[in-house]
ChimeraX commands (.cxc) that place a marker at each C-alpha (Angstrom):
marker #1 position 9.26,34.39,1.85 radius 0.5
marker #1 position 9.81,33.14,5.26 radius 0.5
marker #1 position 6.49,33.49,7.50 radius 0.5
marker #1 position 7.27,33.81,11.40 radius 0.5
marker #1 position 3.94,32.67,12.42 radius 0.5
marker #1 position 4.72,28.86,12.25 radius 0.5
marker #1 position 4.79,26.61,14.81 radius 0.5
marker #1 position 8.60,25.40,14.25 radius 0.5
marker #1 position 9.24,29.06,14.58 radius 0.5
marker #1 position 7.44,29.45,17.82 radius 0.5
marker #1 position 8.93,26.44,19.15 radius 0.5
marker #1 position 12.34,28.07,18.48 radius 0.5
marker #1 position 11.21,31.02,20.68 radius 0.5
marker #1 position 9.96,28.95,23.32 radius 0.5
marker #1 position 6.93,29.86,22.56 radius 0.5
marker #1 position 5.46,26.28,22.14 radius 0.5
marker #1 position 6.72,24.01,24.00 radius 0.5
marker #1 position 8.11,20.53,22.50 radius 0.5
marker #1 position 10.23,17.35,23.79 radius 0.5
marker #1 position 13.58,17.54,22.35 radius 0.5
marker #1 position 15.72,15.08,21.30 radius 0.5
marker #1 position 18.58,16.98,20.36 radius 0.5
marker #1 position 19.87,20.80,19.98 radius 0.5
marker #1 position 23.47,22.46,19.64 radius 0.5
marker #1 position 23.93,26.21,18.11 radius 0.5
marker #1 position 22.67,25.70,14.76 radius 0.5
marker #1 position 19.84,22.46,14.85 radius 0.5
marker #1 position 16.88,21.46,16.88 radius 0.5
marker #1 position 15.45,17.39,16.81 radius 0.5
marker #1 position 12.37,16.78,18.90 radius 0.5
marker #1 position 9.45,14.64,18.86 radius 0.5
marker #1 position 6.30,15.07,16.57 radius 0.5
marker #1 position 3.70,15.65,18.38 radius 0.5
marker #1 position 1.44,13.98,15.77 radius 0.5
marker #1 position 3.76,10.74,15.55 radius 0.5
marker #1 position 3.24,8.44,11.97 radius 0.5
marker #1 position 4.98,5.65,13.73 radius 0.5
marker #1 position 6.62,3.86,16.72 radius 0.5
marker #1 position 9.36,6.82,16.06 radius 0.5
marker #1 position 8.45,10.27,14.26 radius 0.5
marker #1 position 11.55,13.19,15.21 radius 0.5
marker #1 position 11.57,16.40,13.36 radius 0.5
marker #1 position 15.02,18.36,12.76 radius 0.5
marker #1 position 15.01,21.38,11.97 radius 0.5
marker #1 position 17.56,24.14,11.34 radius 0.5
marker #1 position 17.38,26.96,13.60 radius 0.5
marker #1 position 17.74,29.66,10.92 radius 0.5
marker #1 position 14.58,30.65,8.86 radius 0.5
marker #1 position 14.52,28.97,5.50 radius 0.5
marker #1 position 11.44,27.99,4.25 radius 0.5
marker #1 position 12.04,24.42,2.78 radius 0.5
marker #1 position 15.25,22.13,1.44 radius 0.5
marker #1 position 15.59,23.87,-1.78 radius 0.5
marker #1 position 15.52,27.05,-0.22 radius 0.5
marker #1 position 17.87,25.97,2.70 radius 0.5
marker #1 position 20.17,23.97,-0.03 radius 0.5
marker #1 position 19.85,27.27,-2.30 radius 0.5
marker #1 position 21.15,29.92,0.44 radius 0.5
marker #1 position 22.39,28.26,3.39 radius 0.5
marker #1 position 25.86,27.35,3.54 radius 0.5
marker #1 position 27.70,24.07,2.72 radius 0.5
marker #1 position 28.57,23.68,6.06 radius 0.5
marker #1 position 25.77,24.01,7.39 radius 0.5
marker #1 position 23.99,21.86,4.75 radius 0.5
marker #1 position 26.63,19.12,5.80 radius 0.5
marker #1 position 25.68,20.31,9.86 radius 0.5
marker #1 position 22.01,19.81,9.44 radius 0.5
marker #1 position 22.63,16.21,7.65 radius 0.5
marker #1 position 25.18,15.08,10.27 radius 0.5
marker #1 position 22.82,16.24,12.54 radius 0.5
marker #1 position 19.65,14.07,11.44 radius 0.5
marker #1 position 22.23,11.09,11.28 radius 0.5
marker #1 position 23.14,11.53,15.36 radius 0.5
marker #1 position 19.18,11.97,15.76 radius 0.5
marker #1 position 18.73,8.70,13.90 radius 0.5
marker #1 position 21.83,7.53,16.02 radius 0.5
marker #1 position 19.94,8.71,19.55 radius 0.5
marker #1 position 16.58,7.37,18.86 radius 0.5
marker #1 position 18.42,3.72,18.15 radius 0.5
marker #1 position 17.15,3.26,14.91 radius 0.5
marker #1 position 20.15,3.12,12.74 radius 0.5
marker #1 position 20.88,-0.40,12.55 radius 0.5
marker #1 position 17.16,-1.42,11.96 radius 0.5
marker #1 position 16.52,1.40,9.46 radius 0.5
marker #1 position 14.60,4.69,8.84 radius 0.5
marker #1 position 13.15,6.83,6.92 radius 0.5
marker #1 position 13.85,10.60,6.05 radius 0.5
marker #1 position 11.47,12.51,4.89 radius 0.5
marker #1 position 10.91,16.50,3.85 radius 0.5
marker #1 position 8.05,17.97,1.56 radius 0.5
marker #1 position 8.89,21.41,-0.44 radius 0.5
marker #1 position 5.91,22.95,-1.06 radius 0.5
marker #1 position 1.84,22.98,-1.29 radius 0.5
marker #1 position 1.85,20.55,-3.71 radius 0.5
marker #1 position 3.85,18.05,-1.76 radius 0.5
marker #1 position 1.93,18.77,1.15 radius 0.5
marker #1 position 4.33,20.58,3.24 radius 0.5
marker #1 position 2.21,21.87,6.31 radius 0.5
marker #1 position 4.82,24.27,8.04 radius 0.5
marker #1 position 7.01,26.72,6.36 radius 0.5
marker #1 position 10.06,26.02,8.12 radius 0.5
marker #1 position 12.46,23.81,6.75 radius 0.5
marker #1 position 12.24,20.41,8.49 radius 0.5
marker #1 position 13.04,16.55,8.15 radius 0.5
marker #1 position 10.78,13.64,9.49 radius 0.5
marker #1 position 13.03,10.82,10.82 radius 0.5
marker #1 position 10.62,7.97,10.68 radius 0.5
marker #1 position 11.35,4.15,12.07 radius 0.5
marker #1 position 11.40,1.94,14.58 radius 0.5
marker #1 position 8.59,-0.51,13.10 radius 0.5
marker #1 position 8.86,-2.03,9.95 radius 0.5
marker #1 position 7.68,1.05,7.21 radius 0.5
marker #1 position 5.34,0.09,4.22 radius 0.5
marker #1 position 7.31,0.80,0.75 radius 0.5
marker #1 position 6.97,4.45,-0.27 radius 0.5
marker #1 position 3.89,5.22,-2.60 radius 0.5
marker #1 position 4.35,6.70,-5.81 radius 0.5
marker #1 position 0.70,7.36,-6.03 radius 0.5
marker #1 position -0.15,11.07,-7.40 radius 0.5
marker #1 position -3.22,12.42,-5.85 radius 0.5
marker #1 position -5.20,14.26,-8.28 radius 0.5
marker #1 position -8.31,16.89,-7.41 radius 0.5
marker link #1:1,2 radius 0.2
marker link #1:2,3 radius 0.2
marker link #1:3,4 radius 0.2
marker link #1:4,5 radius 0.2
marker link #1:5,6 radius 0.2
marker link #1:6,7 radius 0.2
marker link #1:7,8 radius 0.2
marker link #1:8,9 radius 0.2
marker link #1:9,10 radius 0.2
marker link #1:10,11 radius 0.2
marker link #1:11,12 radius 0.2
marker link #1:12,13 radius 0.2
marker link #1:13,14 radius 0.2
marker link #1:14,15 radius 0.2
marker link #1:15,16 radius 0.2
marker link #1:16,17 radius 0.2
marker link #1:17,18 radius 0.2
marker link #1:18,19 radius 0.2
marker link #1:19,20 radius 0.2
marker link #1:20,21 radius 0.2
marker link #1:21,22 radius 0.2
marker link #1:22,23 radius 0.2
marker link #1:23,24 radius 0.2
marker link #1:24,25 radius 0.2
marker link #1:25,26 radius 0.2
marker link #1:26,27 radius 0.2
marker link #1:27,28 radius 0.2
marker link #1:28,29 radius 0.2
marker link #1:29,30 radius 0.2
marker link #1:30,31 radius 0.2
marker link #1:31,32 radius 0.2
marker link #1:32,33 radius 0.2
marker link #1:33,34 radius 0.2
marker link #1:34,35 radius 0.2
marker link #1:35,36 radius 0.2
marker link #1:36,37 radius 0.2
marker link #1:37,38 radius 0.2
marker link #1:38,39 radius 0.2
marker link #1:39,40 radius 0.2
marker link #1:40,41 radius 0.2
marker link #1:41,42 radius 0.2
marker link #1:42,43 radius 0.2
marker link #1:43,44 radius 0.2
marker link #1:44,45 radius 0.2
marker link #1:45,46 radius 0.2
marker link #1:46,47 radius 0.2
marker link #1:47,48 radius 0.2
marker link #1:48,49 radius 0.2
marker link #1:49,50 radius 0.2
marker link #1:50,51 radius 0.2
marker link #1:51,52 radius 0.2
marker link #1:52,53 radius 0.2
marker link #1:53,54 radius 0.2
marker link #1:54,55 radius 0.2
marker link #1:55,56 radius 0.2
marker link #1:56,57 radius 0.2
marker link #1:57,58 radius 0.2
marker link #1:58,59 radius 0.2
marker link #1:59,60 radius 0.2
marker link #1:60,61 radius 0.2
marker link #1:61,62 radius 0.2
marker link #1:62,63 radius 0.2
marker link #1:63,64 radius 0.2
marker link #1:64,65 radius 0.2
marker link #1:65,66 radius 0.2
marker link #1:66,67 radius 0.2
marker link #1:67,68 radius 0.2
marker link #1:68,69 radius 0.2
marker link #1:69,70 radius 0.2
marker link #1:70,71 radius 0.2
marker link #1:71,72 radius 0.2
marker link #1:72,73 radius 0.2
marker link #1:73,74 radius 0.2
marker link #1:74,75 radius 0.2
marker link #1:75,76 radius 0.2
marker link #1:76,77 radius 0.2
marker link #1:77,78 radius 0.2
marker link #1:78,79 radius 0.2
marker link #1:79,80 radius 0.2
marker link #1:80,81 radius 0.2
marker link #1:81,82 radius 0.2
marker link #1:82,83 radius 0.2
marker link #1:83,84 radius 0.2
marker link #1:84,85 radius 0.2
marker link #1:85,86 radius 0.2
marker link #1:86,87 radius 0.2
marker link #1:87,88 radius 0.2
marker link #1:88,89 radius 0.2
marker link #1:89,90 radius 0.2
marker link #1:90,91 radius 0.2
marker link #1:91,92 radius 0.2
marker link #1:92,93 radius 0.2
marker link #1:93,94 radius 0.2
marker link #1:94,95 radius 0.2
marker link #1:95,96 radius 0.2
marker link #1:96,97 radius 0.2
marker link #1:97,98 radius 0.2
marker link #1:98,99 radius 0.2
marker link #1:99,100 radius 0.2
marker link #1:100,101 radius 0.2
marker link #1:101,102 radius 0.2
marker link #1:102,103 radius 0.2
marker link #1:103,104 radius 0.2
marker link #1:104,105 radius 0.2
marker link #1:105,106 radius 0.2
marker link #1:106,107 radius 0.2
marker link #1:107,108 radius 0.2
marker link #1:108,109 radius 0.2
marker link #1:109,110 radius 0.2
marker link #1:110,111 radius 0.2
marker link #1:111,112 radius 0.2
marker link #1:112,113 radius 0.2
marker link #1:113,114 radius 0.2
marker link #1:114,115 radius 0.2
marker link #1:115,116 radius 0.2
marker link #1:116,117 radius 0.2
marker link #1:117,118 radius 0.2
marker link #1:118,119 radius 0.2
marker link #1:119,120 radius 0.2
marker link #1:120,121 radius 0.2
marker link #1:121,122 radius 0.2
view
């Protein structure tokens, strides 16, 4: 169940202000405000789905295919295409996901360390 009292929702309702990178009628791409590296975006959609397999699950395919052309012209904006990036989205409290808003990290612009498959265990 979608909760409203996130901070991508707020930022949606101007409610928290954040540097955007991008927005048309169905996306918003700004900068973290926490940034992992040299370049950290967020994109996320502007409809309230909670995570990707909820937004794959009931969103449709064209706006799946929006969203993901969408993080590609982010990518495209930020100059990081040619030298490389990562994308990045967490589903759930296991994975870590901190705000219940569907949402991809578009990390780059520095040289990234090779993903860790390291489980963390209690």
């Amino acid at each position: 169940m979608y909760d409203k009292n996130n901070v991508f929702y707020k930022i949606l309702q101007s409610e928290i202000p954040a540097k955007k990178i991008y927005e048309d009628e169905l996306v918003l791409s700004f900068y973290d405000i926490n940034p992992a590296c040299r370049v950290h975006a967020i994109v996320i959609p502007k409809k309230s789905y909670v995570d990707f397999h909820n937004f794959v699950k009931t969103a449709t395919s064209d706006e799946v295919g929006h969203f993901f052309a969408a993080v590609a012209k982010v990518a495209d904006m930020l100059e990081i295409s040619n030298s490389g990036y990562r994308i990045v989205s967490n589903v759930g409290e296991d994975s870590g996901q901190e705000v219940p808003h569907f949402h991809v990290h578009i990390l780059g612009g520095e040289k990234l360390q090779p993903h860790s498959t390291k489980i963390l265990r209690p």
